[in-house]
N, CA, C and O atoms as a DFTB+ gen file, in Angstrom:
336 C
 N C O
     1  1       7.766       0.534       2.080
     2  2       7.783       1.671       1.193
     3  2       7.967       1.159      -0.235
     4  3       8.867       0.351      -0.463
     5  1       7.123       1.609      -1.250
     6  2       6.916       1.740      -2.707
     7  2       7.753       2.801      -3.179
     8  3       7.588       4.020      -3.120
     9  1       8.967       1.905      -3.805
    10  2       9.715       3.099      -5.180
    11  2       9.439       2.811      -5.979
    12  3       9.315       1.596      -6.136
    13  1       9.080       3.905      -7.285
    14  2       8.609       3.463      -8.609
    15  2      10.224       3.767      -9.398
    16  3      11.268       4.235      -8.943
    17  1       9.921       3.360     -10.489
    18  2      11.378       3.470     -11.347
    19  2      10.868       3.343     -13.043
    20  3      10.170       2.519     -13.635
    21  1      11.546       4.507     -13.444
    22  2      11.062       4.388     -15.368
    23  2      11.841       3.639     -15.437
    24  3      12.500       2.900     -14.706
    25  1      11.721       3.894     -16.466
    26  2      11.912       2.382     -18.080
    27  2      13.612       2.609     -17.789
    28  3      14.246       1.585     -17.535
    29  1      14.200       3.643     -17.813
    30  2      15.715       3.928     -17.511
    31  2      16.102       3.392     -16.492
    32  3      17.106       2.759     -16.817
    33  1      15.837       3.212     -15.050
    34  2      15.728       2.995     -14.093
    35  2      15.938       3.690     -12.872
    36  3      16.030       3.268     -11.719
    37  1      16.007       5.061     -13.437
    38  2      15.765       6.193     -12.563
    39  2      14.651       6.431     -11.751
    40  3      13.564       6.088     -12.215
    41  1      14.692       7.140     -10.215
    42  2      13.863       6.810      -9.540
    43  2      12.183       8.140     -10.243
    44  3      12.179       9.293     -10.672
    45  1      11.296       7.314     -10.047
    46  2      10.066       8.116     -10.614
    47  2       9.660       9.157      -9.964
    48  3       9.509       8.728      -8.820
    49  1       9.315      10.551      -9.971
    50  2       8.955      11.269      -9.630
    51  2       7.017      11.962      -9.796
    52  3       6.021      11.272     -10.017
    53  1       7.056      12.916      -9.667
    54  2       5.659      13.437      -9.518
    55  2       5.261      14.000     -11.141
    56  3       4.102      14.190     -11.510
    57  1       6.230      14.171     -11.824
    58  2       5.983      14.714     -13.130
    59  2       6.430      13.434     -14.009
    60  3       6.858      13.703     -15.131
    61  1       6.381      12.047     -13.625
    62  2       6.902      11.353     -14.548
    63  2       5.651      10.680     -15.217
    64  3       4.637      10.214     -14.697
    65  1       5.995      10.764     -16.390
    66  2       4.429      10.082     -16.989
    67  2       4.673       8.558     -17.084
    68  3       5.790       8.080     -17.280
    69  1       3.219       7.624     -16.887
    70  2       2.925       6.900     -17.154
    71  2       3.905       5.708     -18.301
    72  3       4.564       4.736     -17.932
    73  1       3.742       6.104     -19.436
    74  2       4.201       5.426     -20.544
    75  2       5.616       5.466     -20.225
    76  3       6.313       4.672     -20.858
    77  1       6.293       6.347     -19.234
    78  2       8.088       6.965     -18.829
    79  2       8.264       5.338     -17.591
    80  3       9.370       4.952     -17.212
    81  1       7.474       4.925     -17.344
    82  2       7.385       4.216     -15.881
    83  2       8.162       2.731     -16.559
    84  3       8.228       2.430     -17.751
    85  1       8.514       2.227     -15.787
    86  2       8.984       1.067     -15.481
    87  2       7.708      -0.372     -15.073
    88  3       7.078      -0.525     -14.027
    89  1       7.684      -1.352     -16.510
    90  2       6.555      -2.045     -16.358
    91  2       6.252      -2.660     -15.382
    92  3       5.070      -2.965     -15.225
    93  1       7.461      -3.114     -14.206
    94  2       6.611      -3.116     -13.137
    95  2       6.497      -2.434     -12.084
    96  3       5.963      -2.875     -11.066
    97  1       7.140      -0.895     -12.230
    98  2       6.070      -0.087     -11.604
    99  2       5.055       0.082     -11.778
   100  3       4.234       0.109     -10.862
   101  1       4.681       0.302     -13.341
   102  2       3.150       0.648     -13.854
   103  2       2.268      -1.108     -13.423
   104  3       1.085      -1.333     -13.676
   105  1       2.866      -1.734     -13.007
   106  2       2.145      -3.150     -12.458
   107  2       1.593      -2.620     -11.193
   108  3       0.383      -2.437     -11.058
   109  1       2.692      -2.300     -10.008
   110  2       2.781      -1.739      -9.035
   111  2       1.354      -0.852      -8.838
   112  3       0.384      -1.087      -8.117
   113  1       1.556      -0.002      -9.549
   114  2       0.159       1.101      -9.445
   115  2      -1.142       0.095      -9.853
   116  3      -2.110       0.199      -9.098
   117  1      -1.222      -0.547     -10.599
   118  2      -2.667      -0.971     -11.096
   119  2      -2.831      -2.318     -10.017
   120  3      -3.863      -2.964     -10.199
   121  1      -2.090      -2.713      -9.121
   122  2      -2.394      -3.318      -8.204
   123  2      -3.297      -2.310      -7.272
   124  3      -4.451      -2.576      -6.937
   125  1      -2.557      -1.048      -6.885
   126  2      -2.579      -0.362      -5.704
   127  2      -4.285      -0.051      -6.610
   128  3      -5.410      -0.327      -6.194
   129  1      -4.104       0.241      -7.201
   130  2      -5.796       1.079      -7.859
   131  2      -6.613      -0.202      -7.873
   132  3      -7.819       0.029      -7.793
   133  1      -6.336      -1.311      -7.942
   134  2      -7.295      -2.474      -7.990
   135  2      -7.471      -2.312      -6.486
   136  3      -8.549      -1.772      -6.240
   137  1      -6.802      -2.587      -5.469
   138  2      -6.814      -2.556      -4.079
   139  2      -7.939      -1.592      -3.615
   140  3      -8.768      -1.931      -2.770
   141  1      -7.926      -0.395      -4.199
   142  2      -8.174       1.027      -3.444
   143  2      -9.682       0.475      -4.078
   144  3     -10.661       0.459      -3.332
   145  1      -9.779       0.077      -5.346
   146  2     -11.531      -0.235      -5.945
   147  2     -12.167      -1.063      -5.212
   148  3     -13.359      -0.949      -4.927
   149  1     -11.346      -2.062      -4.807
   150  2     -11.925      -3.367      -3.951
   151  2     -12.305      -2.203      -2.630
   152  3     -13.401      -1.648      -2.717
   153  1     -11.877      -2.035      -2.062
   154  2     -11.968      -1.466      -0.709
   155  2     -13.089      -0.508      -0.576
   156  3     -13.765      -0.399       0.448
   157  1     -13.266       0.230      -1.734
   158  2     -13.992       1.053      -1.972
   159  2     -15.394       0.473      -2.141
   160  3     -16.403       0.966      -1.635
   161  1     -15.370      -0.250      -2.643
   162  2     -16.944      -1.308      -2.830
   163  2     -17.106      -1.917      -1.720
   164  3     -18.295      -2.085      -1.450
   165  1     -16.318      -2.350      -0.902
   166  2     -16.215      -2.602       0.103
   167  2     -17.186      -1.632       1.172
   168  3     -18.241      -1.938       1.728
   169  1     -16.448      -0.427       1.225
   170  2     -17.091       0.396       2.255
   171  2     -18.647       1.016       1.835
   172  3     -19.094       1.844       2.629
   173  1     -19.403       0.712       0.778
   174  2     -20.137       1.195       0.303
   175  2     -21.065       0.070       0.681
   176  3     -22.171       0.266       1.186
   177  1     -20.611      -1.009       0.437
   178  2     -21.416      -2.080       1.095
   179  2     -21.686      -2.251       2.308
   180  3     -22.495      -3.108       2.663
   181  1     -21.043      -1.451       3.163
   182  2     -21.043      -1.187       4.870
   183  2     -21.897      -0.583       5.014
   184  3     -22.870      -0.820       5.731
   185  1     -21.537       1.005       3.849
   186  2     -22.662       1.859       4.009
   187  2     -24.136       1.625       3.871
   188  3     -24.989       2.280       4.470
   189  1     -24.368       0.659       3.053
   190  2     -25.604       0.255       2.811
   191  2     -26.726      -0.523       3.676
   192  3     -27.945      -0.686       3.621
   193  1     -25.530      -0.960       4.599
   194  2     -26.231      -1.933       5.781
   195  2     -27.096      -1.411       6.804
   196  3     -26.720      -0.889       7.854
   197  1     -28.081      -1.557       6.488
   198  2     -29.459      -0.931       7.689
   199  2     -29.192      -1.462       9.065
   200  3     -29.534      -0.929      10.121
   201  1     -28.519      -2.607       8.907
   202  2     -28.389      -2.983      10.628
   203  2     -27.291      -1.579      11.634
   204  3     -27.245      -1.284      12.828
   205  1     -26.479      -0.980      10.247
   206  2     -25.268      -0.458      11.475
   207  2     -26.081       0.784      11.991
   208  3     -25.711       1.313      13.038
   209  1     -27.318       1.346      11.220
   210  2     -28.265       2.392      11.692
   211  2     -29.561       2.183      12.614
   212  3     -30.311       3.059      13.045
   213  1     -29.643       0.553      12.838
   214  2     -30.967       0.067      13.209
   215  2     -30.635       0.344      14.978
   216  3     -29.475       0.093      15.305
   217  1     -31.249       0.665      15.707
   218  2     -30.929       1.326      17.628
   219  2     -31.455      -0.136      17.858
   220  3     -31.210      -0.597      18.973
   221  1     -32.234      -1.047      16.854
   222  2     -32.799      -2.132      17.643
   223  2     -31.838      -3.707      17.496
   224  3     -32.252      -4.864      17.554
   225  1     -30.906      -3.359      17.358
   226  2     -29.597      -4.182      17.266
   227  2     -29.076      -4.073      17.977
   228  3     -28.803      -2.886      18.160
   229  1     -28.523      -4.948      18.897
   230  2     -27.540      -5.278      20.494
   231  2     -25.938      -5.058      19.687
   232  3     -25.481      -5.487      18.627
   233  1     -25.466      -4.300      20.619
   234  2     -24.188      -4.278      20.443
   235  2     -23.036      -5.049      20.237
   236  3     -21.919      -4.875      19.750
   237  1     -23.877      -6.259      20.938
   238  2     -23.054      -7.171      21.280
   239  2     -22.819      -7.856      19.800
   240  3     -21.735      -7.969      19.226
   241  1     -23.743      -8.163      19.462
   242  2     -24.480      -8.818      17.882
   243  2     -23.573      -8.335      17.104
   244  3     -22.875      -9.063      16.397
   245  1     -23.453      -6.855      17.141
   246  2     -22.842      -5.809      15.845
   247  2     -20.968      -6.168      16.478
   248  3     -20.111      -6.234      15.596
   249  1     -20.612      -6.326      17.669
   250  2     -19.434      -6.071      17.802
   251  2     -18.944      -7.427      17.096
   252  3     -17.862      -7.377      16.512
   253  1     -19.762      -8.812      17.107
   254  2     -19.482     -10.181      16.976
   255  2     -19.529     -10.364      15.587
   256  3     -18.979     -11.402      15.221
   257  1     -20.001      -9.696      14.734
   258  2     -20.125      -9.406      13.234
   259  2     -19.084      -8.613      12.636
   260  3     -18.890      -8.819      11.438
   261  1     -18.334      -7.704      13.242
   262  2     -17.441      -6.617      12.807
   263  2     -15.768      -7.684      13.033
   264  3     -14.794      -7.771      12.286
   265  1     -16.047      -8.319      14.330
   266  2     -14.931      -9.222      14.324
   267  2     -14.592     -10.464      13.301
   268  3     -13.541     -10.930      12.861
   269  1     -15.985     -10.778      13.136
   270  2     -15.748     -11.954      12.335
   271  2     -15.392     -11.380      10.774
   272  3     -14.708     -11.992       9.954
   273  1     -15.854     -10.411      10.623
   274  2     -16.091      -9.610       8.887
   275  2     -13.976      -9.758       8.871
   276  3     -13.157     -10.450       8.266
   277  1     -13.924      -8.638       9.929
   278  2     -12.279      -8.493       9.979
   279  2     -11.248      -9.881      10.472
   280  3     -10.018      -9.838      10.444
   281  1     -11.832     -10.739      10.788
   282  2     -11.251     -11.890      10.699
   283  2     -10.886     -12.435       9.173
   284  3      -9.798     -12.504       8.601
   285  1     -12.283     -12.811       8.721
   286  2     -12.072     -13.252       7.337
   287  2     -11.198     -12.259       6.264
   288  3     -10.248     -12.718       5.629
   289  1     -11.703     -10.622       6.119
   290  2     -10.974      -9.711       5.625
   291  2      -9.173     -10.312       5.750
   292  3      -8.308     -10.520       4.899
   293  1      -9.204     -10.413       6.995
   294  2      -7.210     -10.719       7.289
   295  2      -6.774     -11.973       6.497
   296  3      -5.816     -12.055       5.729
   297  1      -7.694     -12.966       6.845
   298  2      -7.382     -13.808       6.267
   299  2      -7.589     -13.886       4.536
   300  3      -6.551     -14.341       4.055
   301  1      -8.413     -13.639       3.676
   302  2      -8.564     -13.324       2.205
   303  2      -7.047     -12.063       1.943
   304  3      -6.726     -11.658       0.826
   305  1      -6.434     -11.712       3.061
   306  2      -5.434     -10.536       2.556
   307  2      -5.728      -8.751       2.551
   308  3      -4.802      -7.944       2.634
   309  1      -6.575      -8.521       2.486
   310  2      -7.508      -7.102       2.337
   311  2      -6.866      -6.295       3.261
   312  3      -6.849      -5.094       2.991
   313  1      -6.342      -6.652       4.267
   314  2      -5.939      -5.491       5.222
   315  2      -4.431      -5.430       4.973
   316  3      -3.865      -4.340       5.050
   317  1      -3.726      -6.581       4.669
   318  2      -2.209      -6.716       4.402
   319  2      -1.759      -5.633       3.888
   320  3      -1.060      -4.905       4.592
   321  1      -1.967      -5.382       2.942
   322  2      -1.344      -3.847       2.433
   323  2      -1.223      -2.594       2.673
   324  3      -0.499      -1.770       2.114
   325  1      -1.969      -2.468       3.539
   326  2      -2.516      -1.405       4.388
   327  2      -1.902      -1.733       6.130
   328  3      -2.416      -1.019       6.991
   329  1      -1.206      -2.420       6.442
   330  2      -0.698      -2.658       7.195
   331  2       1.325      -2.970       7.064
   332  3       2.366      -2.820       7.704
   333  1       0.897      -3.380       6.013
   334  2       2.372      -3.153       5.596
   335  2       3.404      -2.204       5.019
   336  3       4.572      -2.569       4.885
């Protein structure tokens, strides 16, 4: 679990602005928004893949590709945060 904390060091809430935040909370967030962009390009690049729509692709092929993708993913870190 992520607590944010202003500049005071009071805990951050839903109405707390930005510039009120604690610099490394406001670190905190522009990680999480770098994360969420990566991921996001990520899935768009999935989307784009004609093989995951092609019927003339063996399953087997596609299951041995999805493992290895999420192998490397674990290992580069990509899922860590999202698991933690």
């Amino acid at each position: 679990m992520v607590r944010l904390y202003t500049a005071e060091g009071e805990r951050a809430g839903y109405m707390t602005k930005w510039e009120e935040l604690h610099p490394v909370s406001q670190h905190l967030l522009l990680q999480i928004e770098e994360k969420i962009r990566n991921e996001r390009h990520a899935c768009e690049q999935v989307e784009q893949c004609k093989r995951l729509s092609d019927p003339s692709v063996s399953n087997k092929g596609f299951e041995l590709d999805a493992h290895q993708i999420t192998q490397v993913s674990r290992q580069q870190g990509l899922f860590s945060w999202v698991m933690s």
